[in-house]
N, C-alpha and C positions, 0 to 999 in steps of 0.2 A: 422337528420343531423350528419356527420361526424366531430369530430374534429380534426382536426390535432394533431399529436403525436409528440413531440421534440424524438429526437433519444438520447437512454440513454448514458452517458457515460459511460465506463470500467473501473475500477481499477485493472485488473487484472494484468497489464505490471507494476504500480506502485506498486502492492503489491509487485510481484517478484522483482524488480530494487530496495527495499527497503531491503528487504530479501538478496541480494546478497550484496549489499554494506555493511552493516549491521555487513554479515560477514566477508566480506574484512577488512572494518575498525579496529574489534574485532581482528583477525587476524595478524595485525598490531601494535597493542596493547597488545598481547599475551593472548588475550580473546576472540576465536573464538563465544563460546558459548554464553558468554553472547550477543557479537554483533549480533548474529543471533538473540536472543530471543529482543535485542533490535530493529533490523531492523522488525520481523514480527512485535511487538506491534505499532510502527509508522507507516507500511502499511496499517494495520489493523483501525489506526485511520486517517488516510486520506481515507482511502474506506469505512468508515462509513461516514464522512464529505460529500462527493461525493454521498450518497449512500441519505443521507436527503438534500442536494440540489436540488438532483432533484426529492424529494417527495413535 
């Protein structure tokens, strides 16, 4: 017997849209860099949440 498969999600538009604001905001702040390193580590931790949800 076949089981049906749930179709996975993607974080890949949330990794980027977190990485981009990330550095907007930093940028804004007169901390590009840090906000980038801050927006990938939050991408990062929603696409692993994401990533054992649907394990």
């Amino acid at each position: 017997m076949n089981i049906p498969r749930k179709n996975p999600t993607g974080a890949g538009a949330i990794l980027a849209v977190t990485i981009l604001g990330g550095t907007i905001v930093g940028g804004l702040i007169g901390q590009p860099s840090a906000g980038l390193l801050a927006g990938t580590a939050l991408g990062i931790i929603i696409a692993v949440l994401l990533w054992l949800r649907e394990r």
